[in-house]
C-alpha positions in Angstrom: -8.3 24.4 59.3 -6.9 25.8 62.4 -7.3 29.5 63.7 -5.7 31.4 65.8 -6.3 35.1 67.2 -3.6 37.5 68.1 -4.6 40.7 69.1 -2.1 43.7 69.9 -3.4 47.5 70.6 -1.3 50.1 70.0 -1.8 53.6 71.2 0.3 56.5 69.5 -1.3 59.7 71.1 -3.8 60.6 73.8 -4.2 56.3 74.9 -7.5 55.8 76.5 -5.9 53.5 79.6 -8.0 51.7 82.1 -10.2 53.7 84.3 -8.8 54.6 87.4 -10.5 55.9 90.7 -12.1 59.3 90.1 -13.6 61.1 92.5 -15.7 64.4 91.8 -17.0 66.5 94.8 -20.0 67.7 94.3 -22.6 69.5 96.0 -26.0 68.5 95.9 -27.7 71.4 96.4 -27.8 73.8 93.5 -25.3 76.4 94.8 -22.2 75.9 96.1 -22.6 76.4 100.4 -21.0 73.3 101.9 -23.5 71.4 104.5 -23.7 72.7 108.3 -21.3 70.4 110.6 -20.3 70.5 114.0 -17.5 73.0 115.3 -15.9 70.1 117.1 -15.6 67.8 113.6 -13.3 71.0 112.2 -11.5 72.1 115.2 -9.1 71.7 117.8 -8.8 72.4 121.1 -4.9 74.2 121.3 -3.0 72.2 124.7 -5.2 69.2 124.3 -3.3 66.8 122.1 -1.6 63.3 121.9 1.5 62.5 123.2 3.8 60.5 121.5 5.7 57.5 123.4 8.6 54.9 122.1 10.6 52.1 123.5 12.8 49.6 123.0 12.1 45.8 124.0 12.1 41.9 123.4 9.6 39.6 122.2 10.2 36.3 122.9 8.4 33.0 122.6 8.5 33.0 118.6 8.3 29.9 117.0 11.7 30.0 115.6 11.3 33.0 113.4 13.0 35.8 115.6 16.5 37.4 115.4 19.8 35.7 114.0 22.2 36.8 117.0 24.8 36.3 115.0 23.7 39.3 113.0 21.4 41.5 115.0 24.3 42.3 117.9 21.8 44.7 119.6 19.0 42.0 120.6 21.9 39.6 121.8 23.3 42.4 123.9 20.0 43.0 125.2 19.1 39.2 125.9 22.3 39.3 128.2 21.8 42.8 129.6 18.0 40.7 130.6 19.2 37.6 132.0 21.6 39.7 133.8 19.2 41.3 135.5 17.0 37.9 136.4 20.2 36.7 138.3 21.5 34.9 134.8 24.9 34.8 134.0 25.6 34.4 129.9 28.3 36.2 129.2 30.7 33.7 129.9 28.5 31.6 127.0 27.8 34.4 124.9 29.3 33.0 121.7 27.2 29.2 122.5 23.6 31.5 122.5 22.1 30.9 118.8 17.9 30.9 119.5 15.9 32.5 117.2 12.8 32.4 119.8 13.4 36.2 120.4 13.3 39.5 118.5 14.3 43.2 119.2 11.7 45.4 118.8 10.7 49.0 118.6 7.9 50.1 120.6 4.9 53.1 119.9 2.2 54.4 121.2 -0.3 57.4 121.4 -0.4 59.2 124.9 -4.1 60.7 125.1 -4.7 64.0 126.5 -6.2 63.7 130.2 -4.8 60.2 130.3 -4.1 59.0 133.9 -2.3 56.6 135.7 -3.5 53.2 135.4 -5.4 53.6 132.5 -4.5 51.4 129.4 -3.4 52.6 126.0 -3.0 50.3 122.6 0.8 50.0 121.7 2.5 49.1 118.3 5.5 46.5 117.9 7.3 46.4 114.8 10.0 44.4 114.6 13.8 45.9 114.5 16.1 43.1 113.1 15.9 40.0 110.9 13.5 38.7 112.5 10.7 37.3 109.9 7.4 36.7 112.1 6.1 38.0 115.2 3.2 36.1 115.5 2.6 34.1 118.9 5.5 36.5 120.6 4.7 37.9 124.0 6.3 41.9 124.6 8.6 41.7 128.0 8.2 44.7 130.0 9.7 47.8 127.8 9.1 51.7 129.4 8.2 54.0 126.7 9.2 57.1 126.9 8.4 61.0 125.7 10.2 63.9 124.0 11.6 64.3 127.5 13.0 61.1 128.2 10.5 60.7 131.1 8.8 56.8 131.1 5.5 58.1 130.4 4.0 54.3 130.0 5.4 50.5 130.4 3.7 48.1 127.6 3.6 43.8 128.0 1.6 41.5 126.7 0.9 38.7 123.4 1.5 40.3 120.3 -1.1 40.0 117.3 -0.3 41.0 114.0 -3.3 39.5 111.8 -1.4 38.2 109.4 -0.8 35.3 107.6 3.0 33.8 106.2 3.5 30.0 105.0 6.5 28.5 102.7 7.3 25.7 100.8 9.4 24.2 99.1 8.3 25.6 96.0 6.8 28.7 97.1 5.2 31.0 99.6 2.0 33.4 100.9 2.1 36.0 103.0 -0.8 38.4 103.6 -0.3 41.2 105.9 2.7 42.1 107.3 3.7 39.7 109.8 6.7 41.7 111.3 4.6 44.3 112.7 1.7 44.0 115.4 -0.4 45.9 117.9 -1.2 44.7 121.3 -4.7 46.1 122.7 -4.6 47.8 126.1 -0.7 46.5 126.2 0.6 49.9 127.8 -0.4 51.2 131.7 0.0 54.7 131.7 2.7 55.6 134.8 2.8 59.8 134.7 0.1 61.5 133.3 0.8 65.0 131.1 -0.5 67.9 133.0 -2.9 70.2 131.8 -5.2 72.7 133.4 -8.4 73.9 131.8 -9.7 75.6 135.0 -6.5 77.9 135.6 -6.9 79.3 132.0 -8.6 82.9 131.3 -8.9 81.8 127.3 -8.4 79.0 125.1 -7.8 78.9 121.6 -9.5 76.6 119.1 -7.5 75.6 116.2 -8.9 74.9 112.5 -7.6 71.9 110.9 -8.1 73.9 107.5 -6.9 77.1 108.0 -9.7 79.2 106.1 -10.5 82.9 107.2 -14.4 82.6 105.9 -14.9 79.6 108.4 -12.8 81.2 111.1 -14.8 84.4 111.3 -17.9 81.9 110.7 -16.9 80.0 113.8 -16.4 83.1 116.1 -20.2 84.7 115.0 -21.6 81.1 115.9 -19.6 81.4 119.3 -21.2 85.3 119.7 -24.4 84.1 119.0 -24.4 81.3 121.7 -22.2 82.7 124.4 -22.8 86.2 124.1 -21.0 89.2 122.1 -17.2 89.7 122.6 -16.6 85.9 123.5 -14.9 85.0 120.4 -12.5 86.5 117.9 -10.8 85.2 115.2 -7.3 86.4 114.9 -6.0 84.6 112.0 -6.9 81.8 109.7 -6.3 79.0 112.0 -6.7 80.4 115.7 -10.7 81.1 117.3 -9.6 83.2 120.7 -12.5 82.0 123.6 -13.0 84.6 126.6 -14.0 82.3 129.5 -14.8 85.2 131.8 -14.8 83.1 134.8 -16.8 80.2 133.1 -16.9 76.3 133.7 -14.7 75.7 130.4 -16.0 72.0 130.2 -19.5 73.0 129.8 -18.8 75.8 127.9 -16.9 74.3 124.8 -19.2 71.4 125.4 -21.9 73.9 124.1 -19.5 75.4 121.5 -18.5 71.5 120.0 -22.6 71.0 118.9 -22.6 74.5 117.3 -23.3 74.3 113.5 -21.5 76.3 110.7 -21.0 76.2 107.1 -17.2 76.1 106.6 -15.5 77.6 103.2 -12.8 76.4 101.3 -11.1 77.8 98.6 -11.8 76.3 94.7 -8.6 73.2 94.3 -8.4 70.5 92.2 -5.5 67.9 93.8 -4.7 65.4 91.3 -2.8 62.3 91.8 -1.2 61.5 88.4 0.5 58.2 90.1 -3.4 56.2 90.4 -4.9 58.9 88.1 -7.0 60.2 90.9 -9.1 63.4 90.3 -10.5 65.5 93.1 -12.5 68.5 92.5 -13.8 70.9 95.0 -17.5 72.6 94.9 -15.8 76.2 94.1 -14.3 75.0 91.1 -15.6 77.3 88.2 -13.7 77.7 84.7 -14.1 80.6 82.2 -15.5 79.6 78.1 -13.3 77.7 76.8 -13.5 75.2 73.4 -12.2 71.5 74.2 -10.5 69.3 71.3 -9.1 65.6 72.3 -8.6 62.8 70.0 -6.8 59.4 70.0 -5.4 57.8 67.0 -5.8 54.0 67.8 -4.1 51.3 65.4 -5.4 47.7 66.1 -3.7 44.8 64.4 -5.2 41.9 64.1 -3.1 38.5 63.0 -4.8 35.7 61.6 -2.4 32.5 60.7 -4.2 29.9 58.8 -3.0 26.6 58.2 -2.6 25.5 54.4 -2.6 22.0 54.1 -1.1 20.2 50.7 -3.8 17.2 48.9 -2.7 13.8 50.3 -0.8 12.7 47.2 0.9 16.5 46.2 4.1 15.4 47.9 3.6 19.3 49.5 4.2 20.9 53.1 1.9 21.9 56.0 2.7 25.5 56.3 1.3 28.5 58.2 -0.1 31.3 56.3 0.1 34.7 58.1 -3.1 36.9 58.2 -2.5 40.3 58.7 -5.9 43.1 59.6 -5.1 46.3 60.6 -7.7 49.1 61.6 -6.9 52.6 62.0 -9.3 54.6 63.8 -7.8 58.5 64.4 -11.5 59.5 66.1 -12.8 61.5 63.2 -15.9 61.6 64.7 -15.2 63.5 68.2 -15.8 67.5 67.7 -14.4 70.7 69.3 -16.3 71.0 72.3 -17.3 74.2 74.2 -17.4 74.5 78.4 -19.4 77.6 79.3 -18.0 79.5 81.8 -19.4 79.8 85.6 -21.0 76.6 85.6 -21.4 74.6 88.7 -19.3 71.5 89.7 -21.9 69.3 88.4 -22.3 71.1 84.6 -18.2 70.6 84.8 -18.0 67.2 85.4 -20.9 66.4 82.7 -19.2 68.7 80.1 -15.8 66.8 80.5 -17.3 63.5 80.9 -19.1 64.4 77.2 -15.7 64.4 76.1 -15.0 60.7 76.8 -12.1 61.0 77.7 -10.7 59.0 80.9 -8.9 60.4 84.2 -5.5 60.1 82.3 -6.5 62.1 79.4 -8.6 64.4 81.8 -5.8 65.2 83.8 -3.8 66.7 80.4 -6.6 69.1 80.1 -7.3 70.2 83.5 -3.5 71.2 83.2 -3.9 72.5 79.9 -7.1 74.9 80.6 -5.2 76.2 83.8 -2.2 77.1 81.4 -4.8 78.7 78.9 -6.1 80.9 82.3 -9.6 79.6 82.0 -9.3 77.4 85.1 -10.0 79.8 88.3 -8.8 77.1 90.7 -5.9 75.8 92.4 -4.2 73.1 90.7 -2.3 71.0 92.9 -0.3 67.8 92.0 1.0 64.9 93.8 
């Protein structure tokens, strides 16, 4: 007799889906104080910044996977414009150019603060037309430029993308993106963007997150160090530094190694897309009771094959099995969350649940609607 298994799941309410990523925050220690780190790992220096630069170039040398010039009008314009330049004459022959050796491309790259002529920055080149492949293609000189138009940089050099394209007749693989590459030290810098740090009678450190707790945390540390009336917060963000005629290299040198316990206010960010959960160590949430069930039905189909006896003069037919289970989670109970427990009590309360990051993220959103939750919910 033959057998075969067929197995569907069907989930009505509440389905337990696959687990996704879940990540819960928690402090090891038994309270709540986040770990000492360094003032320069949570703070900027206002004035010393990146620059942004683009450009637009050619990359040629591709093994016939660059721009159609039929289609892409800009990188045939340019290819003219080049060989114009070299003391080439095209134009005359513009419709008779069809390679597909060279691509239009758009040109980034990050401008460091301090950065001077002649040093070399890392560029980006990501292609602009049809063009299908970079790989093997060498950047012509292209000037990039700044928010001012100024040429800030000029970036040449082989292109490397790092990934991988092959077709067939009856198929392809690509891994990575092959229209898009970096070239490592491709850009020499030209103008550099000034910036004084001796001519200044302050300078203003910047929080990445705004918090006043850390803020007035980062100006004691400061006073401590550098002596009382040297810093001042004046708002969530901004640390004001007196440098009362002090070297400011070696004085925020000293200020980068000091140690402080920043704060951060109690938010939960979930991601409902990837079922992502993130918790901060504030989190707390007021007694509350906790009910989730799923009502599962599971069929089961079971054909079995019923043969006639040799001489019967009968059929060979298929007999349909049918098993169906219903399981509506009798056995899961009210549950009760005590209120102003840590992070760690939280997680192991909802994780006695058993419910997954789906189903936890419908009752993170339900206790907050019920007022128990004394956090920020925040979804993306």
């Amino acid at each position: 007799m033959l057998r075969a298994k067929l197995y569907f799941s069907l989930k009505l309410w509440g389905a337990a889906r696959p687990l996704a990523v879940l990540l819960l925050l928690a402090s090891a220690a038994a309270g709540a104080a986040a770990q000492p780190v360094r003032i320069k790992d949570i703070a900027d220096i206002e004035g010393i910044r990146d620059n942004q630069l683009v450009g637009y170039g050619l990359v040629v040398g591709l093994p016939g996977t660059g721009d159609r010039l039929r289609n892409a009008v800009f990188t045939r314009q340019t290819l003219i414009g080049m060989l114009e330049r070299l003391g080439v004459n095209t134009r005359d022959h513009e419709l008779r150019l069809d390679t597909r050796n060279v691509a239009a491309v758009m040109v980034t790259a990050h401008l460091p603060a301090f950065a001077q002529p002649g040093s070399r920055i890392d560029v980006a080149v990501s292609a602009l037309g049809d063009a299908t492949n970079l790989t093997g293609g060498t950047l012509l000189v292209t000037p990039l430029l700044g928010a001012d138009g100024e040429v800030y940089a000029v970036a040449q050099g082989p292109v490397a993308t790092g990934a991988i394209a092959a077709r067939g007749a009856a198929g392809s693989i690509q891994r990575g993106v092959p229209t898009s590459g970096r070239i490592a030290s491709g850009a020499i810098v030209e103008r550099a963007v000034p910036y004084q740090l001796g001519r200044r009678e302050e300078l203003r450190l910047s929080l990445r997150n705004p918090d006043l707790t850390t803020a007035r945390r980062v100006a004691d540390a400061v006073n401590r160090a550098a002596g009382a009336g040297t810093a001042r917060a004046t708002d969530p963000r901004t640390v004001v530094i007196a440098l009362r005629g002090r070297d400011p290299v070696a004085l925020l040198a000293d200020i980068e190694q000091l140690r402080i316990s920043p704060d951060q206010p109690a938010r939960i960010v979930i991601e409902e897309a990837s079922g992502t959960i993130v918790m901060g160590a504030h989190v707390r949430v007021s007694t509350v009771a906790i009910a989730q069930g799923n009502l599962t039905i599971r069929i089961t189909e079971t054909p079995q094959v019923s043969q006639p006896n040799p001489l019967a003069g009968g059929e060979t037919v298929v007999v349909p099995r049918t098993q169906i289970e219903v399981d509506d989670q009798r056995e899961r109970r009210l549950g009760v969350l005590e209120g102003g427990v840590t992070l760690a009590e939280l997680v192991r309360g909802l994780n006695s649940l058993g419910v997954g990051p789906r189903d936890l993220i419908t009752i993170l959103q339900a206790i907050k609607a019920a007022g128990a939750l004394q956090a920020e919910l925040e979804l993306r």
